[in-house]
C-alpha positions in Angstrom: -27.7 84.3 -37.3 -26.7 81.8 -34.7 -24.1 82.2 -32.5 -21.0 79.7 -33.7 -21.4 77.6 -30.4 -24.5 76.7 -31.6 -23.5 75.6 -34.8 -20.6 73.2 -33.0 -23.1 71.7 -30.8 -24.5 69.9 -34.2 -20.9 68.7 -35.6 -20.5 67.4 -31.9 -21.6 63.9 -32.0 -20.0 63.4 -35.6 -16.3 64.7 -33.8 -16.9 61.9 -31.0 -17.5 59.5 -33.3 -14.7 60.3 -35.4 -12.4 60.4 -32.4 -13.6 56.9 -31.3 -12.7 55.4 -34.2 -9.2 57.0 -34.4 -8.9 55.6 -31.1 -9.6 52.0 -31.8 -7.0 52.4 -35.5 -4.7 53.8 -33.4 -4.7 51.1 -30.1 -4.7 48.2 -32.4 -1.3 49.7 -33.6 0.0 49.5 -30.9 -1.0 45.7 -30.6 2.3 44.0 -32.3 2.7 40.1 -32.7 6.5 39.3 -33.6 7.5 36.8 -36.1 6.3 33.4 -35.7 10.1 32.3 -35.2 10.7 34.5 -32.1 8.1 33.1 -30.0 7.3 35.7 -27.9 4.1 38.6 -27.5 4.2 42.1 -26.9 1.2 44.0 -25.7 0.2 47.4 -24.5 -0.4 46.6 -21.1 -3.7 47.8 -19.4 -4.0 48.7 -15.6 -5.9 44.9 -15.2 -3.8 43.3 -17.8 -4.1 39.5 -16.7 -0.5 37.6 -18.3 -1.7 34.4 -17.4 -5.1 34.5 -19.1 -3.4 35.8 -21.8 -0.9 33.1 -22.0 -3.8 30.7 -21.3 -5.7 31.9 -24.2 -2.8 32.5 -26.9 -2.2 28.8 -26.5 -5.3 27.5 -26.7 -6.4 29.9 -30.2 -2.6 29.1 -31.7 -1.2 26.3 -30.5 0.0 23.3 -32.7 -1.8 20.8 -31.2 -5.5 20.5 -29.7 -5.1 21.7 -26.1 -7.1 21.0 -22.8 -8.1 23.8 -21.4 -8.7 22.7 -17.7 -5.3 21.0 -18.0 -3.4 24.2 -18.6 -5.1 25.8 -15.6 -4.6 22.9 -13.3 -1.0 23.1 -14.3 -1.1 26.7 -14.3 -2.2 26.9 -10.5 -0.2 24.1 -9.2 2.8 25.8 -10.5 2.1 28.7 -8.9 1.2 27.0 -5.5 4.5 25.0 -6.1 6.7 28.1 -5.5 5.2 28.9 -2.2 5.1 26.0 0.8 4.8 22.5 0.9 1.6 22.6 2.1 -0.4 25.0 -0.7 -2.5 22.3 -2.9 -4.6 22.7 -5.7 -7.2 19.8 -5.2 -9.4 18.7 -8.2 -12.6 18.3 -8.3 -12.2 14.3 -9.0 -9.6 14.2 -6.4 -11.7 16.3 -3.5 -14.0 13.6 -2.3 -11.3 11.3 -1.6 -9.0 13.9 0.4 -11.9 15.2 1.7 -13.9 12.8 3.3 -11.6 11.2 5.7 -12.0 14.1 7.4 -15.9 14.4 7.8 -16.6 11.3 9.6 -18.5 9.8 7.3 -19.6 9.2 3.2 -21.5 7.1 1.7 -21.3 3.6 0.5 -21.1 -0.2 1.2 -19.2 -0.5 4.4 -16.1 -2.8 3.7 -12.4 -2.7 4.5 -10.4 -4.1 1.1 -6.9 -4.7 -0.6 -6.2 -5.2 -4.1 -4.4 -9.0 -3.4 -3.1 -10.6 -6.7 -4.9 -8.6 -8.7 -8.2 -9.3 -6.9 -10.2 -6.9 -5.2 -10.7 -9.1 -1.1 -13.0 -8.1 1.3 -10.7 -7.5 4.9 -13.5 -6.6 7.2 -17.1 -6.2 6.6 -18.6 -2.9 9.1 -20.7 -4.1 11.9 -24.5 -3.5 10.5 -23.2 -2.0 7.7 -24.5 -2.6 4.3 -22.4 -5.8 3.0 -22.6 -7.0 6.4 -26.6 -7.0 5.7 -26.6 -8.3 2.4 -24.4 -11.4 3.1 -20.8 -10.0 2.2 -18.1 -11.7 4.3 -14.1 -11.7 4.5 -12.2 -13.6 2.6 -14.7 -12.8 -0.2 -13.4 -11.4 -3.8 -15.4 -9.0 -5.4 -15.1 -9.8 -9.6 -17.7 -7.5 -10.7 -19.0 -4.1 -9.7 -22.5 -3.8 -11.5 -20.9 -3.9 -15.4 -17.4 -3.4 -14.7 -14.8 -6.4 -14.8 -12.7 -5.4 -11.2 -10.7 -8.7 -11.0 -7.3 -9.7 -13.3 -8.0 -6.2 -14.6 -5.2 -4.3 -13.3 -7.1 -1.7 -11.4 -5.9 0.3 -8.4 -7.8 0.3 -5.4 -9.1 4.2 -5.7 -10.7 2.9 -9.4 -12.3 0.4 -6.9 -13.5 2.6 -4.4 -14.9 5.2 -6.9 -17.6 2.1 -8.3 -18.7 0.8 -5.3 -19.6 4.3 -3.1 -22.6 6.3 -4.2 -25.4 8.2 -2.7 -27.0 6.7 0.1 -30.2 4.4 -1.1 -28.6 3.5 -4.1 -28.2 0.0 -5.4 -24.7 -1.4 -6.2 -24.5 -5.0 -7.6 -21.5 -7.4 -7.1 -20.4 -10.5 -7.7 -17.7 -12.4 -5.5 -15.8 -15.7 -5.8 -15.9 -17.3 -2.2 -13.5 -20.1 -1.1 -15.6 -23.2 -1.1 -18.3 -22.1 -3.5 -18.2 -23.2 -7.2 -19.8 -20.2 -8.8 -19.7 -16.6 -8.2 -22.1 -15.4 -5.9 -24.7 -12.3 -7.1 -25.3 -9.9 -4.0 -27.3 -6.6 -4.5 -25.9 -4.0 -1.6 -28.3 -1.0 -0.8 -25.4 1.8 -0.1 -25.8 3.7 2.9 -23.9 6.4 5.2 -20.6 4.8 6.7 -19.4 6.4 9.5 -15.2 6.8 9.5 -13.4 7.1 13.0 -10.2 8.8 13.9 -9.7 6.7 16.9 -7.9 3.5 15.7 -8.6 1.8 19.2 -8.7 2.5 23.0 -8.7 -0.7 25.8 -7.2 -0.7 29.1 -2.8 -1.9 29.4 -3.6 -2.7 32.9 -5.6 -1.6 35.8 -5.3 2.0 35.9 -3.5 3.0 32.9 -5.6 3.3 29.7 -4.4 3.5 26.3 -5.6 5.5 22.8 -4.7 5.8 19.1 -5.8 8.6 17.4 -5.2 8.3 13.8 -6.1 11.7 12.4 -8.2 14.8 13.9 -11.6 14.7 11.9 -15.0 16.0 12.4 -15.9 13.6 15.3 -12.7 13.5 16.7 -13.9 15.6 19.7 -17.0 13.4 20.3 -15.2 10.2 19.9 -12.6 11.4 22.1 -15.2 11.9 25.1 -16.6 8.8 24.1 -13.6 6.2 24.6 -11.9 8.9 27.7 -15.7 7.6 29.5 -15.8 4.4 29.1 -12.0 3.7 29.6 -12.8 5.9 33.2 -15.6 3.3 33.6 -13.3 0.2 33.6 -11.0 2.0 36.2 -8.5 4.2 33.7 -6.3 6.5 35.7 -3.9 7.6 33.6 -3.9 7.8 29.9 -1.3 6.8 27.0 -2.5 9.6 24.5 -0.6 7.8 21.1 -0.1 10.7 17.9 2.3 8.6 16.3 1.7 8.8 12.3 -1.2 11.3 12.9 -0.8 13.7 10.1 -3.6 16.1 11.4 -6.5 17.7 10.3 -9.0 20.3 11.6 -7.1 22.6 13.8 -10.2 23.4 15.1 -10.5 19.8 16.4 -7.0 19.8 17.9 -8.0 22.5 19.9 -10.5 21.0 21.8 -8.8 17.8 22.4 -6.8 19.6 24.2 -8.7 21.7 26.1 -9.9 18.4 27.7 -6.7 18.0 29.7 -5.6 21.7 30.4 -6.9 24.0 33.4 -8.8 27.3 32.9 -7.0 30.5 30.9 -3.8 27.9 29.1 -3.0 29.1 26.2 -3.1 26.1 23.5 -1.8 27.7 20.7 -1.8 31.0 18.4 -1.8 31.8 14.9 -0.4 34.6 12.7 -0.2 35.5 9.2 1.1 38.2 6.9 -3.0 39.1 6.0 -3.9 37.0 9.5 -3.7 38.7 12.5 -2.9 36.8 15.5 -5.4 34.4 16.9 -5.4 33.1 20.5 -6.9 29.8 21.7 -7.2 29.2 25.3 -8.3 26.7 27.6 -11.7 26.7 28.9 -11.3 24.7 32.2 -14.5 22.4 31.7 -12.3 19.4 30.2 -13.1 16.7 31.9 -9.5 15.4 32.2 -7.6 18.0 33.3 -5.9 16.2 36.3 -5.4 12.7 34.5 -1.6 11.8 34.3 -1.1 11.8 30.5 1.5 10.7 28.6 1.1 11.9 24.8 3.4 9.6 22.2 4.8 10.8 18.5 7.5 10.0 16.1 8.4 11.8 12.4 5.0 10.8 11.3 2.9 13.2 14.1 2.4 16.4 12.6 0.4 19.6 12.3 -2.3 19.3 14.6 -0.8 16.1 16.5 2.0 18.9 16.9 -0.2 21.5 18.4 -1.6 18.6 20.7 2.3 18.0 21.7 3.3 21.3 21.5 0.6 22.4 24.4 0.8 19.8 26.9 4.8 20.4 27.1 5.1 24.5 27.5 2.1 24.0 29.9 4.0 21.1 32.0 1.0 19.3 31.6 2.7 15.8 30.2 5.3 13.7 29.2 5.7 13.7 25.7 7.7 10.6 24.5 9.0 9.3 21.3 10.8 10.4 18.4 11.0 14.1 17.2 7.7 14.8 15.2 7.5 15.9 11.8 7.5 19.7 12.0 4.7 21.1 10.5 3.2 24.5 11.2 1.8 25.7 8.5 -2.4 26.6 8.5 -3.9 26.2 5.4 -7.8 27.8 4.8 -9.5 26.8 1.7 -11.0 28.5 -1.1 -14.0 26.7 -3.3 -13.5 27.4 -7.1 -16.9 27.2 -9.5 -15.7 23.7 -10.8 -15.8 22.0 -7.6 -12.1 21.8 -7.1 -10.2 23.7 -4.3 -7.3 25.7 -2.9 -6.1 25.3 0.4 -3.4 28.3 0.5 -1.1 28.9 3.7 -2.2 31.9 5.6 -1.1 31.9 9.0 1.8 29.7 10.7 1.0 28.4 14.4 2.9 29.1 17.3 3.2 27.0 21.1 1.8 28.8 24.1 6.2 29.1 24.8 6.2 31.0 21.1 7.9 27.8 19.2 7.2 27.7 15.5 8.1 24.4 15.0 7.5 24.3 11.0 10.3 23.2 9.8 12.7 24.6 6.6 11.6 23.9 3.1 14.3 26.1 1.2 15.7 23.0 0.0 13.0 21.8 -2.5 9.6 19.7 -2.2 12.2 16.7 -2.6 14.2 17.4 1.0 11.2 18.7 3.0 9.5 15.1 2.5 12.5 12.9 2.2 13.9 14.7 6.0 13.4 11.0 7.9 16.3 9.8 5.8 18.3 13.0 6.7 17.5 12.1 10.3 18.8 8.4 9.5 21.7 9.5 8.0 22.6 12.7 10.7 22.0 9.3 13.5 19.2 11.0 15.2 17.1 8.3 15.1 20.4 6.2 17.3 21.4 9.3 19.3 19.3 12.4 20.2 22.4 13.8 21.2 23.7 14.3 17.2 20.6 16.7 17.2 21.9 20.5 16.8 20.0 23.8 18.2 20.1 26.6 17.4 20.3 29.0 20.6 18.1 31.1 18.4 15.1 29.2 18.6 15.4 28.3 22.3 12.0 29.0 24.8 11.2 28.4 28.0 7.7 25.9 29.2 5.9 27.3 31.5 7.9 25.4 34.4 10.7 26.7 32.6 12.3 23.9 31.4 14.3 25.0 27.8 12.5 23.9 24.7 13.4 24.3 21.3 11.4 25.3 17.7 12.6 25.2 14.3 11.8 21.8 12.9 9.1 19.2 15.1 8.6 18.8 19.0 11.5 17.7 20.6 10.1 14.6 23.2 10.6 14.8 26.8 11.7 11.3 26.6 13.4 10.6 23.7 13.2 6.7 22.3 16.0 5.6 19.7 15.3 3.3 16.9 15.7 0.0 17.5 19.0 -1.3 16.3 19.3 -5.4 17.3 21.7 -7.2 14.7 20.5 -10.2 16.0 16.7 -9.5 14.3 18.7 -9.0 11.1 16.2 -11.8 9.3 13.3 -10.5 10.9 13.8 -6.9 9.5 14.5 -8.2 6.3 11.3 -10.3 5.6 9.3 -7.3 7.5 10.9 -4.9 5.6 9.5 -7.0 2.5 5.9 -7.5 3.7 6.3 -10.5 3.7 5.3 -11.5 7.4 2.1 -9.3 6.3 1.3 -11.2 3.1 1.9 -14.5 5.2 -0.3 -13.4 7.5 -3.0 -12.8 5.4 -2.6 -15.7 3.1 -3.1 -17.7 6.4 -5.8 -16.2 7.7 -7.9 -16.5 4.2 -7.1 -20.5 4.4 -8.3 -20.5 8.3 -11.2 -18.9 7.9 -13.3 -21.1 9.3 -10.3 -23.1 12.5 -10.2 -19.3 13.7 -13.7 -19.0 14.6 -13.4 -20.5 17.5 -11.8 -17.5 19.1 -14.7 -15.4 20.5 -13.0 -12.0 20.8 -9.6 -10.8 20.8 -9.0 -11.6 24.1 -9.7 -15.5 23.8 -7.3 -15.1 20.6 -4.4 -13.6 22.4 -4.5 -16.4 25.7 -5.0 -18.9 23.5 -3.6 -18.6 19.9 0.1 -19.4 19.2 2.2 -19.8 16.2 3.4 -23.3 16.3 6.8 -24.4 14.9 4.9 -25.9 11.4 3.5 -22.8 10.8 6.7 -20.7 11.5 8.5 -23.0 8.9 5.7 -22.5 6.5 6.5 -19.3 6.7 10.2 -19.7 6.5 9.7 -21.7 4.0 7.6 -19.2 2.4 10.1 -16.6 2.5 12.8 -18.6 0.9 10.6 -18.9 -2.3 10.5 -14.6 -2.3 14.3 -14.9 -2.1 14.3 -13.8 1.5 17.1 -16.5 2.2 20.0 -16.3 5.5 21.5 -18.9 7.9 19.8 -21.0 10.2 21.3 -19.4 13.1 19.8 -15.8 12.1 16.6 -17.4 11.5 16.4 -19.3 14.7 17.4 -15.6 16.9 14.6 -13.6 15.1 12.1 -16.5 15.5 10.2 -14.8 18.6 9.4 -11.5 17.1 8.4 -12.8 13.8 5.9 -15.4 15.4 4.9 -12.3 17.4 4.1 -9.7 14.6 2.5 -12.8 12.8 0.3 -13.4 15.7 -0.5 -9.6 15.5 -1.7 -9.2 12.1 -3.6 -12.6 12.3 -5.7 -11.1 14.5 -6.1 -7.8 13.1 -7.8 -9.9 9.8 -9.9 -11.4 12.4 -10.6 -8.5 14.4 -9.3 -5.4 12.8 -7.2 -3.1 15.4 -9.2 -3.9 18.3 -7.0 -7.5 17.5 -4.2 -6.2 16.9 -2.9 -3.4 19.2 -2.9 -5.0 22.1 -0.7 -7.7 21.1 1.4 -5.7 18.7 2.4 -2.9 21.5 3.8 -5.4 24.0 6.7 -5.4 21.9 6.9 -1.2 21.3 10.0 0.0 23.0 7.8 3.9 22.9 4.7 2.5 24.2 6.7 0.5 26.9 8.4 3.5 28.2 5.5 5.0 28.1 4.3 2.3 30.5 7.4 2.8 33.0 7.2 7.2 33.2 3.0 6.1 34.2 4.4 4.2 36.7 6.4 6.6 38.3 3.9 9.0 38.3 1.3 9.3 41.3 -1.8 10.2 40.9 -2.5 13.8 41.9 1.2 14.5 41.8 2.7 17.1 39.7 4.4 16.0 36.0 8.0 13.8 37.0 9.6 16.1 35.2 13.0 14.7 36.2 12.5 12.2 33.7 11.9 14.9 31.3 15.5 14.9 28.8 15.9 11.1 29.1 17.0 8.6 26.4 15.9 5.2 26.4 18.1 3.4 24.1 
């Protein structure tokens, strides 16, 4: 006789399986979808229970309509991201490329500048060597047709533009243009190639010894470029530098940081960064800048933010500079990015970034998406932008610069040198048609009938000695403005004459010669760039920072 054990052992598989099965009755039980009228599903939840797959799924197997899955997600994430910062994105992976590449220093293409005027796609500026420049492309031109697609009267926006005419590099786009002059369109085949994007707008010499440079975002090259125009600027005698940040969003933090290590002496700190998973991180100087002893003078306004901040930030707690302007935009916030399968992105917020004084300068977003981007009409309305002095502190957020002058965090770099708005009731006309665009459309409109009287200036330099608006065309333009209802008294007109002819003169030459045209002539009448000018020229070279003039209005 065996022993009962034994006999168990046989029956043992059979009980398992039995038990299995009771199991899975018994679980799907437990599973209990309410009536169709309460809307709502109750589930035993598991230790990995994801709700929002569930959700996800539930919608798409039940829901009334035919439902786009990627949709829901997209939505799903950005509402998510929503509830954290301003600055947590969900990108697509349509919308990548274009947020992207402005920030590599390069992609690939035909290498024009464009607008979308009237309806009608018009060649601005052709790259020097580029690919339209080779195959015959010139300004004024309007591009009808990209290969099959109608691109003119068509109502298209200028990205739909962009997206037909880049491609990969040795590809073939075929256009066809209307040119002034020229009966019939004209058939151009453009070989694409790789078009290289710059972050410095422009850099020439104000005078002598004082050298001037626009930096438009921090890319990539930015570094390399910076070197670049700091060298050749030192070649034609620069001494001191006017470093502008105004409307400089950022970029690669990375790229901010060694900017500034070009002007700061050996062991500075630059900036740090912490995070609630992010330990903190430390940059400091290096000492092999090659411009640490240059008097610098670094401008920004509510548009310079992020890493134009850090730039800021640095050169005031280290006494290095003047910074003047308007209080910047008051972003601290680092974002790193994660790569999803798809080819779209999120860039999450995991650290916030801190002055070498300790300032974190990101400024409040409790108030909704709406308020954190819509704070430069706060500042209007609070009469910041008329009177620093309306500005409130909180003794809270007070630190010390390394000289220790008192500095403030909590919302944007406070300048050194604070410049108001300018507030003239004479130029009442002129702000008006400005405010329109219309001395901008003028300007172009001009510029496309002139094409071929404004070749005669060489270089922007021959255009600025030698070009002037003359009365006929300033009542063209008055005239002009009339018919777009921009309409006031003589006397008005006649008092804002001067700066209109002026910022006329200044975009004329910047669809001649892009911003290499128009800087020059357009900063002689900046009231930041000009006392700029005047704190350089108090400052010797080799002295320490004039830090006297540090706190000063210029109204």
């Amino acid at each position: 006789m065996k022993p009962i054990f034994s006999r168990f052992i046989i029956y043992f598989p059979i009980i398992i399986a039995i038990s299995v099965i009771a199991g899975i009755f018994l679980g799907s039980r437990l599973i209990r979808v309410s009536p169709v009228n309460q809307g709502t599903v109750s589930l035993l939840q598991p230790s990995r229970y994801n709700k929002v797959n569930d959700v996800i799924q539930f919608i798409l197997q039940d829901y009334v309509d035919p439902v786009d899955k990627s949709l829901l997600e997209k939505d799903a994430i950005e509402g998510v991201l929503k509830s954290l910062d301003p600055h947590s994105q969900f990108i697509s992976a349509e919308d990548f490329a274009d947020v992207n590449e402005p920030l590599l220093g390069a992609f690939e293409g035909i290498g024009i500048q464009f607008r979308m005027e009237r309806d009608s796609c018009t060649v601005i500026q052709t790259i020097v060597g580029g690919p339209s420049e080779r195959a015959g492309l010139m300004a004024g031109d309007r591009i009808v047709r990209v290969d099959d697609s109608l691109v003119a009267g068509v109502n298209m926006i200028d990205r739909d533009v962009v997206r037909l005419l880049k491609g990969e590099k040795g590809s073939k786009v075929n256009v066809s243009i209307y040119r002034r002059g020229v009966s019939e369109l004209i058939d151009l085949s453009i070989i694409r190639d790789v078009i290289p994007t710059y972050s410095i707008d422009i850099s020439f010499m104000v005078n002598d010894s004082v050298g001037y440079i626009k930096l438009s975002k921090f890319s990539a090259t930015t570094h390399e470029e910076l070197l670049t125009a700091m060298g050749d600027l030192k070649k034609e005698g620069m001494q001191k530098l006017i470093f502008d940040l105004r409307g400089n969003s950022g970029g690669y933090l990375q790229a901010a940081i060694r900017v500034t290590d070009e002007f700061l002496e050996k062991e500075k700190l630059i900036v740090y960064t912490e995070g609630h998973n992010r330990p903190r991180q430390m940059a400091y100087s290096t000492g092999k800048g090659s411009f640490i002893n240059l008097p610098l003078v670094v401008l920004i306004d509510e548009g310079s933010a992020s890493a134009s901040e850090i730039i800021a930030g640095a050169i005031q707690d280290n006494d290095r500079g003047l910074v003047v302007g308007r209080r910047s935009f008051g972003k601290g916030l680092v974002q790193e990015q994660l790569d999803l399968f798809d080819g779209s992105v999120v860039r999450l917020t995991v650290a916030r970034y801190y002055t070498p004084a300790g300032r974190s300068i990101q400024k409040p977003y409790d108030n909704g998406l709406d308020d954190y981007y819509h704070d430069f009409y706060n500042r209007v309305a609070s009469g910041e932008l008329d009177d620093p002095e309306s500005i409130e502190f909180n003794d809270s957020l007070k630190y010390a610069t390394a000289g220790g002058r008192v500095v403030y965090g909590g919302g944007g770099i406070m300048p050194d040198i604070y410049v108001t708005i300018e507030r003239d009731e004479n130029l009442t006309y002129f702000n008006t048609v400005a405010n329109q665009g219309l001395i901008y459309q003028f300007a172009f409109d001009y510029t496309d009938s002139q094409r071929e009287a404004l070749k005669k200036y060489p270089d922007p330099g021959v255009y600025n000695k030698d070009f002037q608006i003359t009365d006929a065309v300033f009542n063209d333009f008055v005239s002009y403005a009339e018919s777009q209802d921009a309409k006031t008294e003589k006397k008005s007109i006649q008092q804002s004459k001067e700066r209109i002819n002026h910022l006329l003169k200044s975009y004329i030459a910047r669809n001649i010669f892009d911003d290499e045209g128009f800087y020059p002539i357009f900063l002689e009448t900046d009231k930041i760039f000009n006392r700029a000018t005047e704190a350089l020229n108090t400052w010797n070279i080799g002295s320490p920072v004039p830090l006297a003039l540090a706190g000063t209005t210029q109204q």
